[in-house]
Steps between C-alpha positions, in 0.01 A plus 500: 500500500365342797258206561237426755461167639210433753328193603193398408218673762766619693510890566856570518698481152857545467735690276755303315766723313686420224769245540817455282753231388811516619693382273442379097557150555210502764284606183672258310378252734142651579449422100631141491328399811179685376468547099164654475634818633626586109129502395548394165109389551441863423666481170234168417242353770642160417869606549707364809913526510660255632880627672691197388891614578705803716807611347476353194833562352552670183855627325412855591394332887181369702188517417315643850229254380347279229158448434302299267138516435221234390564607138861452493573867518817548682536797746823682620489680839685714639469642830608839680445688814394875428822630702726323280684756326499252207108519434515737176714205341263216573328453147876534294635227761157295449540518102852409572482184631153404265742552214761293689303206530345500205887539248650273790316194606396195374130351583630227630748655718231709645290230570757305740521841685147516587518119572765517754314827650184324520659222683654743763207695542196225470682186475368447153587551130460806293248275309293345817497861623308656187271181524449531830445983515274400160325198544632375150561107353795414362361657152465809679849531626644415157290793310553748786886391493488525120351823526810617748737353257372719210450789682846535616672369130309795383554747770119571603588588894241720739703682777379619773652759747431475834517711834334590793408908357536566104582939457293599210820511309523133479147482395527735184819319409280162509253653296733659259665188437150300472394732253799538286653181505395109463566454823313402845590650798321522819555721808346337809468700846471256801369723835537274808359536822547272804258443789485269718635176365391629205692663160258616285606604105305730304634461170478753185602431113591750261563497152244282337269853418719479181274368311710370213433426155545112550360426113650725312849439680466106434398516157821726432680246673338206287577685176901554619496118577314416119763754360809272647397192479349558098907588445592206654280301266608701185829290548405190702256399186757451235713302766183292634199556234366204632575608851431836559169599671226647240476802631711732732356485893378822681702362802850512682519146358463337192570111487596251246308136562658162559322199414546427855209607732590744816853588307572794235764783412412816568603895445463691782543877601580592838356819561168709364517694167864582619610144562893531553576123418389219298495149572498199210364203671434160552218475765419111705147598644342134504284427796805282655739715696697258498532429165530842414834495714570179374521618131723865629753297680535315131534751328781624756658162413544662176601835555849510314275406208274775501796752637627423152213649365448831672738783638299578706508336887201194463318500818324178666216567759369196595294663815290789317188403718396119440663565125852489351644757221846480261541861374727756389456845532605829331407887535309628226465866538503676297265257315690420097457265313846378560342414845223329321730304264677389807185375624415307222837362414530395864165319508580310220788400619361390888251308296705296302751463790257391718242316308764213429590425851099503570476243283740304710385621842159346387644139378642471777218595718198492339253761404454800658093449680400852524 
């Protein structure tokens, strides 16, 4: 394809061929430098993608590029030139390294990459960045970082696959995937042409025809959630009666109240209707970051106590977002009920662990504001 470029009331016009990258990393670069050429603002009018880290490194290796939108969604991209022999591959090695990040890191961790790559590439954090690319408060940072946070525990990820030409095998594997899988994936063609001191990008999406069956596939994934979390309950109540929630949620989550405002325990499954693990809980999400760390680095004070309590490896984040967590984990697929008795017993036993020392945090302290 060729362009024409000619100047306004001028009768001469010029012909300006197609132009190509030379190498991937120039893409890579192209995208960073210029975001809006993955037109995720075809998917939604209100859509933009921010290109917050290059080579964001994963156990099965970098990440080309990560991207987060206004919503929270996060966006995996991976970028090839149409002579690499390695182009048929592109969506398995995407998926890869989705599924990497997702079994492998922590929020928190993932948040002090982006920091220190916002710093190197705009002298800024990861959180005055997305305040900055979405005109948001401070509010608006917290929901669209709480929105990241659940998104990857639960392993909702949109890839998108891009390269200067797509072969029409490529597109039928994006669609075929689309439409029999829960999965978004994106091919995006960039043409370039140069002229002048000019580059200009005429960029294409695929993949997004699909048009899924978003309804029916959450409800399904509601009900699998109600399912789980109901067998939970069926032996958390007789532990807890005057504990337990009322009702099983329809969520990834299902918490346990403190009478302390901004703190609870909480079950949560990391993954969709397939979650692989599941987290018991004690969540600090009071409107004091500092407190909230305050409270985890206690807790850490105390961790031979609640090793006693638990095989399984107890885990203190004090930097998920402007919140702190004390968890363990365990996989839970297939689903049993031994995994649910597990759940129950363990939650019973964080809570009267924890609840004690609390008390004492608090004495000492004074009561948690919010």
């Amino acid at each position: 394809m060729t362009i024409v470029v000619s100047k306004k009331g001028s009768s001469s016009a010029q012909v300006v061929n197609r132009s190509e990258f030379p190498h991937e990393r120039n893409l890579q670069e192209y995208i960073y430098e210029h975001p809006e050429t993955i037109p995720v603002y075809e998917l939604r009018e209100d859509k933009r993608l921010l290109v917050a880290a290059r080579e964001l490194q994963t156990e099965s290796g970098p990440i080309d590029a990560f991207g987060v939108d206004k919503d929270g969604d996060l966006y995996i991209v991976e970028t090839k030139l149409y002579r690499n022999p390695d182009k048929r591959t592109v969506v398995a090695q995407a998926l890869d390294y989705g599924a990497a990040l997702w079994r492998h890191a922590e929020f928190s961790g993932l948040l002090s990459t982006l920091d220190a790559a916002g710093e190197k590439q705009w002298k800024m954090t990861f959180r005055d960045k997305l305040a900055e690319f979405f005109s948001l408060d401070e509010e608006g940072v917290d929901n669209l970082t709480e929105s990241m946070r659940k998104n990857l525990n639960e392993g909702s990820l949109k890839f998108v696959v891009l390269m200067n030409k797509l072969d029409e095998r490529l597109k039928d594997l994006v669609t075929y995937v689309n439409q029999n899988s829960q999965f978004d994936i994106y091919a995006v063609e960039l043409e370039c042409y140069r002229h002048d001191v000019y580059e200009i990008i005429i960029p294409r999406i695929f993949g997004d025809e699909v048009k899924k069956d978003l309804k029916t596939r959450s409800s399904g994934r509601q009900a699998e959630y109600r399912d789980r979390n109901a067998s939970i309950l069926k032996f958390f109540s007789p532990l807890m009666p005057e504990r337990a929630p009322s009702e099983p949620w329809s969520s990834s989550y299902m918490q346990v109240r403190t009478r302390y405002s901004g703190i609870h325990f909480e079950w949560g499954q990391r993954g969709q209707a397939n979650a692989k693990t599941l987290d018991v809980a004690i969540h600090f999400e009071t409107h004091s970051t500092k407190q909230n760390r305050s409270l985890c680095d206690f807790l850490r004070r105390h961790k031979r106590t609640l090793a006693q309590q638990f095989d399984e490896e107890v885990v203190f984040d004090r930097e998920w977002g402007k919140w702190s967590a004390v968890f363990i984990k365990k996989p839970c697929l297939p689903w049993t009920d031994d995994i649910a008795k597990w759940a129950a017993k363990s939650m019973e036993k964080l809570i009267t662990t924890v609840e004690p020392l609390l008390q004492a945090y608090f004495a000492k302290h004074g009561q948690v504001t919010g």
